[in-house]
C-alpha positions, 0 to 999 in steps of 0.5 A, a space after each residue: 451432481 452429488 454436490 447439487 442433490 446435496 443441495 436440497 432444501 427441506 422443502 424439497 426433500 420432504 416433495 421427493 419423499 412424499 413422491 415416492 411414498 405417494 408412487 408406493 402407495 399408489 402401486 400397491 393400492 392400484 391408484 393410477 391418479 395417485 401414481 401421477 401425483 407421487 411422480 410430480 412430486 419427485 420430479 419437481 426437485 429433481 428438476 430444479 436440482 438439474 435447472 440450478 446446477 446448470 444456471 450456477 455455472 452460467 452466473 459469473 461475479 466481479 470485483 472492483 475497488 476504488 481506491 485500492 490503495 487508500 489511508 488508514 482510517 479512510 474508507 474505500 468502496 468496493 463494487 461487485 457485479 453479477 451477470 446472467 450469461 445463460 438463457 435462463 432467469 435466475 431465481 433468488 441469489 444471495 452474495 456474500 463476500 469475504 473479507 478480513 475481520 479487521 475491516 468488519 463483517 462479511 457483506 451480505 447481499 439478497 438480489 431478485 432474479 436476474 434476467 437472461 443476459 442482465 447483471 446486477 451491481 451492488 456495492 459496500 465500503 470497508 475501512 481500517 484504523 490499521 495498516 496492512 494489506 487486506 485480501 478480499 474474497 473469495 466471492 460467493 454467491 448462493 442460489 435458490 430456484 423460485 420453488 425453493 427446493 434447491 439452494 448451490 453455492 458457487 465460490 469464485 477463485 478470484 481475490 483482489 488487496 486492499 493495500 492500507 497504507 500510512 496516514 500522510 500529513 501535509 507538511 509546510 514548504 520548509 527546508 529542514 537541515 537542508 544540504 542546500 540553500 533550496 530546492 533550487 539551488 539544490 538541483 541545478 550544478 554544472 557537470 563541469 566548470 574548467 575551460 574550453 579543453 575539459 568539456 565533453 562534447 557531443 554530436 550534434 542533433 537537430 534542433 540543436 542550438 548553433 551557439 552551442 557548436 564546439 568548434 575545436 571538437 568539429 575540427 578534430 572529430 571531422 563532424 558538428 559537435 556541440 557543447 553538453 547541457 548542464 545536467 541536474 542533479 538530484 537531491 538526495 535524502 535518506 530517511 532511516 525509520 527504526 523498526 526495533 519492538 523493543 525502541 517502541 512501547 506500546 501497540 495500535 493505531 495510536 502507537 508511537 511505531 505507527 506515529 513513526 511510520 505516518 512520519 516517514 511516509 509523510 516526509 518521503 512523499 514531501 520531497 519527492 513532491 520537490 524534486 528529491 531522490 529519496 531512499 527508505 532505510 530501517 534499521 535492519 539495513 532494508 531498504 523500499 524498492 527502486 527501478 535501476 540506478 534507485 530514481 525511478 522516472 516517475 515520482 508518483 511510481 517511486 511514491 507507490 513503492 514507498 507507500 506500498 513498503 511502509 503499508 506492510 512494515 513491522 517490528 524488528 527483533 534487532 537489537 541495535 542500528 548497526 544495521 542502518 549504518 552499514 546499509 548507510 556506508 555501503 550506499 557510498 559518497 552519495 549520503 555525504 552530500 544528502 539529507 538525512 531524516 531520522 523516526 526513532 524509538 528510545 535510544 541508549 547511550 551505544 545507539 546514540 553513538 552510532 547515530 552520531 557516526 550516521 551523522 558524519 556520514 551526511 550533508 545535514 541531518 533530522 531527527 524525530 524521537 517517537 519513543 518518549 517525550 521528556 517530562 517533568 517528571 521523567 527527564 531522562 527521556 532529553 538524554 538522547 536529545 542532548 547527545 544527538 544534538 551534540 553530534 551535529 543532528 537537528 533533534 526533536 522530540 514526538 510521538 503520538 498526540 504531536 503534530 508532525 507538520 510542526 516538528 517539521 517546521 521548527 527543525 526547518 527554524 532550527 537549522 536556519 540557526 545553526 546555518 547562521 
């Protein structure tokens, strides 16, 4: 009740001060007509401080967002609703919520009075050139009796986040540095290719194909067993995106890290469109999320994580790769046989190194150098090309201003050459 009294506007403060000195004046003068007056007058606040206080806790508000993952430099709109759940009218009501900076001012809505049980629905939208996760909230709603003697503020607790993540190109149906002729042939291999005496079967299960009864294995187990389907097996591909502030000049939206990031989110969810097991690795041996055995069942929840991971990705103090390649050793025979896609800053010459030992490691391996185009007049930057394509990598030179949907097809036309 402190907070409500504390509530007083000037209007009603001046009615309660004029009401008492009216009920003073009008006991020592003897004015019984006055003494009504005073007493109207230092009632009417004090009753809209009780009505308002008890309305405040009888106003609840809600918060949706739709989408509440989108890109960077997209717009996405966020819905609140109001609902009167007393047996009152409210009187005037000004939202407000609150949001980040980077997503611009603070949204501020006056709605008339609510009816008892109505609701209200107003909405904005916020966008941001930067990615991130964004808290939104606490909502806040301010209310004012019609006598505009009172005004409370009631803050809900409630927060919801906006999850801001990398632009994604589309990129053309191409099978750069591929570890296999296609995505077809790729994902389909026989679990065994011996006879008769090396096959695993089995017990049969309705709807079983007869042809497929393993009549050897039914007489030894004494019950129908059937020959194994073949399973397929995944592509895989690592994508190694180097996170290291000192490989990367500059900082913003336009920067060659963000080109690197909307890069590795553009390729992971090109592959997992086709079938892929892709893994994210940094250069800090960090790796995205995964459900048990690192395939999730569903791509678009795999799509998610990864979106998600790189949504809050930044810098790293390290000071070289090393980090990658052990993470890269560790994960086993399984990068041998896989695609390896890279998004790297400047290189020295012990980087390049140890990413020539990250190719020996992999099927066919990608490279994407965000950190400085060779020019005329600073052809060092083609050094690191020069010793990653020597190494065996597919190496290509980007950054911001390049189109990744090219690169992508002409390390696709490249490695066809090499293939050849």
């Amino acid at each position: 009740m402190r907070k409500a009294f504390a509530g007083l506007t000037t209007r009603g403060r001046s009615f309660l001060a004029a009401g008492v000195a009216a009920a003073i004046c009008a006991y020592a003068l003897g004015q019984e007509e006055l003494l009504r007056v005073g007493v109207l007058l230092a009632v009417l606040p004090l009753v809209c401080v009780l009505v308002l206080h008890r309305t405040r806790h009888r106003v609840t508000g809600y918060r949706r967002l739709s989408p509440s993952r989108v890109a960077a430099r997209t717009e996405t709109r966020v819905h609140l609703r109001v609902d009167n759940v007393s047996r009152l009218p409210t009187g005037l009501l000004m939202l407000q919520d609150r949001v980040p900076y980077v997503l611009g001012p603070r949204p501020r809505f006056v709605l008339d009075r609510v009816e008892p049980g109505g609701r209200r629905e107003v909405s904005y939208r916020v966008r941001s050139d930067m990615r991130g996760r964004y808290p939104l909230g606490p909502l806040q709603l301010r209310l004012t009796d019609p006598f505009g003697m009172c005004e409370l503020t009631r803050s809900f607790s409630t927060f919801d986040t906006l999850t801001v993540v990398p632009p994604v190109e589309a990129l053309p149906p191409a099978r750069p540095a591929a570890a296999t002729g296609g995505y077809g042939e790729g994902r389909q291999r026989a679990v065994a290719l011996a006879g008769d005496d090396d096959v695993i079967p089995r017990g049969y299960r309705h709807g079983d194909d007869l042809r497929r009864v393993h009549w050897r294995s039914t007489a030894r187990y004494g019950e129908l067993m059937v020959r194994r389907e073949e399973q397929p097996q995944q592509a895989r591909c690592t994508v190694l995106l180097d996170t290291r502030r000192a490989a990367f000049p500059g900082a913003g939206p336009d920067s060659p890290f963000e080109w690197a990031v909307a890069g590795a989110a553009s390729v992971c969810l090109h592959l997992l469109e086709h079938g892929w097991s892709v893994r994210l690795l940094t250069d800090a041996g960090a790796t995205a999320p995964t459900a048990e055995g690192g395939v999730l069942a569903d791509p678009s929840d795999m799509a998610g994580l990864l979106l998600d991971t790189l949504a809050v990705v930044t810098h790293s103090e390290e000071a070289g790769l090393a980090g990658a390649y052990d993470a890269q050793r560790r994960g086993g025979g399984a990068g041998n046989e896989g695609l390896l896609v890279a998004f790297l800053g400047t290189l020295d010459e012990e980087q390049a190194a140890i990413m020539a030992r990250m190719r020996q490691r992999s099927g066919r391996a990608v490279a994407f150098l965000a950190g400085s185009a060779p020019t005329a007049a600073d052809p060092s930057a083609e050094a690191p090309l020069r010793v990653l394509r020597e190494a065996g990598w597919t190496a290509l030179a980007g950054g911001p201003g390049v189109a990744l949907p090219a690169l992508w097809q002409e390390a696709d036309t490249q490695s066809a050459r090499v293939r050849e």
